[in-house]
N, C-alpha and C positions, 0 to 999 in steps of 0.2 A: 480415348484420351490416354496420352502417355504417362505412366507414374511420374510425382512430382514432390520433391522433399524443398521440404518449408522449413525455414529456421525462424523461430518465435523472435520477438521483440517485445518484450515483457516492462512498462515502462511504470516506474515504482517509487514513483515520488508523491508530494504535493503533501497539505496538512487536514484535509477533512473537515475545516471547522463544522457544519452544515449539521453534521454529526455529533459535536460534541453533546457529554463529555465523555463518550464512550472513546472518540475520534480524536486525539490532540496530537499536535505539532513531535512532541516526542514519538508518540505512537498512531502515525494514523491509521486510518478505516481498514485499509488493505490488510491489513494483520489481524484485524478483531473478527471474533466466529458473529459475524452479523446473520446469518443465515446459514443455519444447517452444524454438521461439526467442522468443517473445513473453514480456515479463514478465507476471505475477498482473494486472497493474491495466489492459498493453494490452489480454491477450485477454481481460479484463470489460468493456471501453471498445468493444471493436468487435462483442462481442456485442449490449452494447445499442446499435446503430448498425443501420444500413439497413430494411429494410423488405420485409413480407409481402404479400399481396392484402385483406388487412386492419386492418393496422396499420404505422406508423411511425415511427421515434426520431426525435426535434431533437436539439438538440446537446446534449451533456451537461451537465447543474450538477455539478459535481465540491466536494465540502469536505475541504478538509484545513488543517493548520498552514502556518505562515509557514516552516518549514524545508525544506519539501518544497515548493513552490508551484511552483518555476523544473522540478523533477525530471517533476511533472506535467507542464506545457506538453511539455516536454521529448519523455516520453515520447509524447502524442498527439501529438508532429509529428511523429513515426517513423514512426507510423502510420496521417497522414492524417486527422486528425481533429480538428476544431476545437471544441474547450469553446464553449459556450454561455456559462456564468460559472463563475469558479473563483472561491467563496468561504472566505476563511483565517479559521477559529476562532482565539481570541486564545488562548486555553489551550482541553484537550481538558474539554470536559463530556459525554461519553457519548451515544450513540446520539440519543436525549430530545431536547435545544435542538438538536442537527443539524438532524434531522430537520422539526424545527419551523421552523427559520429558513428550509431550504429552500423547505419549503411558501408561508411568508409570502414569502420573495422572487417565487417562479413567480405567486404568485396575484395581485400587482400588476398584473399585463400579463394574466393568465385564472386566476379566483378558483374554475376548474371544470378547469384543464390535470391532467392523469393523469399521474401521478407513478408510475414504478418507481424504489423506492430498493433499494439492494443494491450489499451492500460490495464492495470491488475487490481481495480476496486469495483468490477460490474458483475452484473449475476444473470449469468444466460443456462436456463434451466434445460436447454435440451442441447448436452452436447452433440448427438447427431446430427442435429437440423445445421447448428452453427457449422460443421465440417460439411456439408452438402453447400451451403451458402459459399465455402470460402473453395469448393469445387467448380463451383457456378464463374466463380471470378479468376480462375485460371485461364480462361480461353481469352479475358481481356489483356491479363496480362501477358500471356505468348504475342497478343499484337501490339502490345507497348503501349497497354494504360496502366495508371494507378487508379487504384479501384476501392473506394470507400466501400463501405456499409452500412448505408439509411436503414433504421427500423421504421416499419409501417407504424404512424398512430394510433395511439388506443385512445387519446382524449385531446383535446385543448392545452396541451404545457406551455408553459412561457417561461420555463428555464432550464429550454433548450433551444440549440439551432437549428435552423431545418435548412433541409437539402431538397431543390426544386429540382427535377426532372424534367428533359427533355421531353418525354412520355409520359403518360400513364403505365406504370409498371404493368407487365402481363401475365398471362397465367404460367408460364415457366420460373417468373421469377429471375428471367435473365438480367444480366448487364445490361442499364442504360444510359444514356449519355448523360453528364449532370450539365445542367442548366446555369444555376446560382444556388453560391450560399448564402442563407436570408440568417440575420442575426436574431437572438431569443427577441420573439415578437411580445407583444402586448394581446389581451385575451381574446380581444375581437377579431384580431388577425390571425393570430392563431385559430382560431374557429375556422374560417374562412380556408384557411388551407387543408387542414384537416379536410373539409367537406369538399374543395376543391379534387383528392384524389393521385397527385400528383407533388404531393411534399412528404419528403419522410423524416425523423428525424437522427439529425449527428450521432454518427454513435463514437465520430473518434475512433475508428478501426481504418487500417488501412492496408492495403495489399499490392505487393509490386515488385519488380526486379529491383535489387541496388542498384545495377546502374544506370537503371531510367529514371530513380529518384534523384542520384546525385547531377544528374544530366537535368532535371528539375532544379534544384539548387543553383548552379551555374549558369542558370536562364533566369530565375525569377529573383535569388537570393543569394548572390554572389560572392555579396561581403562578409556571407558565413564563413565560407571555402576553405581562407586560410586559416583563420582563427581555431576552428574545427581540426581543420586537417592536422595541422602543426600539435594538436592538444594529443590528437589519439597517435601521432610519429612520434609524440615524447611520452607518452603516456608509459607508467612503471609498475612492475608486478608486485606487489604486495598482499605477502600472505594466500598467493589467491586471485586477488582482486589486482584489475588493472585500471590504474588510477589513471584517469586523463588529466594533463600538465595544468595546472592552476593558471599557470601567467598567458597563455594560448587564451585558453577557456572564457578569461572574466573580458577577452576581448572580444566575444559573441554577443552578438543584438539577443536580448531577451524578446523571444518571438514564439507565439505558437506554429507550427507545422502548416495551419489552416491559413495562416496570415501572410507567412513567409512565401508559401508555393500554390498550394491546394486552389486557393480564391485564382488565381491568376494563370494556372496552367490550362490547357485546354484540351489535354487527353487526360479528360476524366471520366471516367464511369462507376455508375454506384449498384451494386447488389441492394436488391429490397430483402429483408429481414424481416417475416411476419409470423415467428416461435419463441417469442417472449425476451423482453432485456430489458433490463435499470440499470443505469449507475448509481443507482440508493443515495442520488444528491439531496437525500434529508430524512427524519425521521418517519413523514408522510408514507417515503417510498418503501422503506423498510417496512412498516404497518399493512402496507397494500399487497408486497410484496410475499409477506410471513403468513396469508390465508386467514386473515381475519375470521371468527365464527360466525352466527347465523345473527350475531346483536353488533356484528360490525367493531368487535372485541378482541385485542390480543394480550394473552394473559398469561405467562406462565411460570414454571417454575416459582422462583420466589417473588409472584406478582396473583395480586389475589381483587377480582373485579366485581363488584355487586352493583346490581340495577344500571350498568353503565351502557352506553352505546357509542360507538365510531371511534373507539379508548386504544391507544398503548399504553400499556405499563407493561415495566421492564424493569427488573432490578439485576445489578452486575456485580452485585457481593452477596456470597453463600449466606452470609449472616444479616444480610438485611432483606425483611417483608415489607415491599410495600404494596399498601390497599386504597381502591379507590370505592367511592360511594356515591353512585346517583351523577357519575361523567356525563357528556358528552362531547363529543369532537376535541378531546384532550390528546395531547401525549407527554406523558411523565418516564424520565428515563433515572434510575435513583443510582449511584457509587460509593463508594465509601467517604468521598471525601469531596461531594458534588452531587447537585440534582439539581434538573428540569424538568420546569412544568411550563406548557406553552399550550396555547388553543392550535389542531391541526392544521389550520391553515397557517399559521403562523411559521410553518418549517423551513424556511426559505431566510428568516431571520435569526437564525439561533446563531448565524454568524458574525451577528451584532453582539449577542451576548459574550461572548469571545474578547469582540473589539472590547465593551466596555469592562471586562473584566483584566484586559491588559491595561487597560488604561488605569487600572486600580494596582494594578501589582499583585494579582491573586495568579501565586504559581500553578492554580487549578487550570488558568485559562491555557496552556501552553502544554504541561506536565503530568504525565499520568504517573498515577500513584505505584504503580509496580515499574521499576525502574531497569529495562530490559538492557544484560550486557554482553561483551561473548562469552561468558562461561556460564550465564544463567540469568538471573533477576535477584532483587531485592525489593523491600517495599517497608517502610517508615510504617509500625505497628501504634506507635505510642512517642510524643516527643514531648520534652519539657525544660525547664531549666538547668541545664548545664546537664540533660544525660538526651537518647534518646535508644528503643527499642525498634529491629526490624532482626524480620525473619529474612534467611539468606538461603536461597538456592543453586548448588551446585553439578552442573550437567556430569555425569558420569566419563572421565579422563579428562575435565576440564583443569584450571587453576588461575588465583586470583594472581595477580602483580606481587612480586618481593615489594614490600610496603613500608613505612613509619607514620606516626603521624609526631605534630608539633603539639597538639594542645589537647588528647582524650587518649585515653588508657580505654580496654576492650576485654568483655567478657564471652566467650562463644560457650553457647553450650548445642552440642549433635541431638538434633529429637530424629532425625533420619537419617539410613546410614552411616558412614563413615568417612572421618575426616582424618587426612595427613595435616597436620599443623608446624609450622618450621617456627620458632622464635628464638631471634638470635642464632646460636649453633647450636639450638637441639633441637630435635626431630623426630615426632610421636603422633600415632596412631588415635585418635578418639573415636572408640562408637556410641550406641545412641544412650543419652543417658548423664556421656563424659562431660566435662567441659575444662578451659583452659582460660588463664590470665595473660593479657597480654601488656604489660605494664606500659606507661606513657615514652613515646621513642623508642620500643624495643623495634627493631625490625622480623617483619612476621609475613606470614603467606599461608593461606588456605588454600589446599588440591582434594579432588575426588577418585582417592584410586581404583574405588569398585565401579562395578556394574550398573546400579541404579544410583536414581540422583542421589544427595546429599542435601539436608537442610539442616540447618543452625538457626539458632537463636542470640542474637548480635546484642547486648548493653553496653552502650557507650557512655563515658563516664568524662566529666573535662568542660572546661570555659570555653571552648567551642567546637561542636560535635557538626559542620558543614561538608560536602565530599569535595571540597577544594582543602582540604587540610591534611594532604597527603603529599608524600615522596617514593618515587617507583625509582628502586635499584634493577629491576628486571622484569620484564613480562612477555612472555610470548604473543602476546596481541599487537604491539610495538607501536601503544601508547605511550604519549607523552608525561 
């Protein structure tokens, strides 16, 4: 087989409710260390990275929103790995125009480059196996299939979809013809396929030339075409990032990929996958996932389990233990400023408790408490009447926006390294220890001129301490 270089399709949106509250809308799943030290979207990033004796990754096309963009880079510089392009959808329209935009953008520069698209919140524990699988699906695609990636069942799911087969998969594990795709069944049916032999299920992976998908597209889903096309021809570089046109864009049918093309095309074939994957669609999977012990227990760090069986406990702040007593079949996830406790089976609805918490107005439902930006984070320690405390971290060359505010005055004090502080027209050095007044409408900006981070200690003082009470004279970030 001839060598064959693959450019990733890294697709990095969505909000994780399923997961909360570890998983919210500000910050979803894809970014949290759910397994292991790498988060959901490095260890999918470095998966599809490096290279076999017959294939090899470029660098990735990554798409996600304008809120996450800095979190991305972010992330692959942690570990080494440098995006190809990161392109930001102006609003989410579903798996469909993604998928489509990437296509057109790779196929300007090669209208024949091999595309693996595949989302950035799943956990495939043997990278070897998955690069042999996606070896197996190159001889479909040199004859001009798209080529999904059914995993073989481990049980009865019913929230997912399965892929019927042609055949019975065989023992190569080759490419086979797909049949239909059968929607998340009900449990009886699910069984039935399961035992059947011949359903696997969706994994949402897909493999193919650009221009047999866009050739997909203009057969089955035509009315993307322009919308799509027109979005990534006006599409503008910023910072970096190359933004697809807004007014193009919100003219795209909100569609999945599956709905748009996949159901109704008929050069399909699917690799079977039978060396482990989840998309961690809920605490459940996480728990099954994490190696439960020999009492069906996952326990650690600051999670402490007595006489329990079939238990997550999970706490996600250094300073809080939680203990369970005499469980079963629980899973309790604790935060600083949120916790869940739900019977196991129940993981499937924790996306209710979301709904019914927006519907209350609890910024918990939406908002994770550490408030990720491009120069670093922040996170709300302590709030109260007319002041409020957060600890402020600053990435090393980073810097906040030339700023004022209308209605709070600012005290910064450095407990880690060192801070340039500009207020007004002076301009001074704090290290750790210092601190600085920043009196109400002075105009001011924090930078990180050293090596390692910078943290500060923030008290805001004023009739109203909101982050919409600000005026930006300058920022590199080229916020508004």
């Amino acid at each position: 087989m001839a060598f064959t270089t693959i450019t990733p399709i890294i697709l990095c949106g969505g909000s994780g409710t399923r997961l909360w509250p570890l998983s919210r809308k500000s910050y979803p799943k894809q970014f949290a260390t759910l397994m292991g030290r790498e988060t959901l979207f490095q260890a999918s990033s470095r998966r599809l990275s490096g290279k076999t004796e017959t294939l090899g990754f470029d660098k990735p096309m990554v798409l996600t929103n304008s809120d996450f963009r800095f979190i991305v880079t972010e992330q692959l510089a942690e570990i080494g790995i440098d995006p190809g392009a990161v392109l930001i959808e102006p609003e989410g329209r579903n798996t469909g125009p993604a998928v489509l935009a990437a296509a057109l953008y790779a196929s300007k520069t090669n209208p024949d480059a091999v595309l693996l698209v595949a989302p950035s919140d799943h956990v495939v524990p043997d990278t070897d196996a998955f690069h042999k699988a996606v070896e197996r699906g190159l001889k479909a695609v040199a004859e001009g299939s798209l080529v999904t990636f059914g995993i073989s069942p481990t049980h009865a799911e019913t929230a997912y979809g399965y892929l019927e087969l042609a055949d019975c998969p065989g023992d190569d594990r080759a490419a086979v013809p797909l049949a239909h795709f059968i929607e998340k069944p009900d449990e009886a049916r699910a069984a039935e396929m399961v035992k059947a032999g011949n359903f696997l299920w969706n994994a949402g992976i897909f493999l193919f030339r650009a221009s047999d998908i866009i050739a997909a597209f203009e057969k089955h889903a035509s009315e993307l075409i322009a919308p799509v096309q027109a979005a990534v021809d006006e599409a503008q570089v910023d910072l970096g990032f190359l933004r697809l046109a807004p007014e193009p864009w919100s003219g795209a049918v909100d569609i999945s990929i599956d709905y748009a093309v996949m159901e109704k095309a008929d050069n399909l074939s699917v690799v079977p996958f039978t060396d482990g994957w989840s998309d961690l669609g809920g605490w459940d999977a996480v728990w099954r996932e994490s190696g439960p012990d020999e009492n069906g227990v996952i326990a650690r760090d600051k999670a402490t389990a007595i006489d329990c069986r079939d238990t997550l406990l999970r706490s996600e702040s250094p300073n809080l233990e939680i203990v369970g007593i005499g469980l079963n079949n629980i899973m309790a996830v604790a935060m600083n400023d949120a916790v869940l406790v739900a019977d196991m089976s129940r993981a499937q609805d924790v996306k209710k408790a979301v709904a019914a918490l927006m519907e209350k107005g609890a910024v918990q439902a939406t908002t994770f408490p550490k408030d990720h930006r491009p120069w670093g984070w922040f996170e709300s320690l302590v709030v109260g009447n007319r002041f409020q405390v957060k600890r402020i971290l600053v990435h090393p060359g980073a810097a906040l926006s030339l700023q004022s505010h209308f209605h709070r005055s600012e005290h910064w004090i450095v407990v880690e390294g060192t801070a340039q502080v500009t207020v007004d027209d002076q301009v001074k050095l704090l290290t750790e220890n210092q601190s600085v007044y920043i009196p109400l409408g002075a105009v001011h900006r924090m930078e990180n001129p050293g090596k390692v981070p910078m943290v500060l200690i923030e008290v805001q003082t004023g009739a109203y301490v909101g982050e919409d009470d600000i005026v930006r004279y300058e920022d590199v970030y080229a916020r508004s």
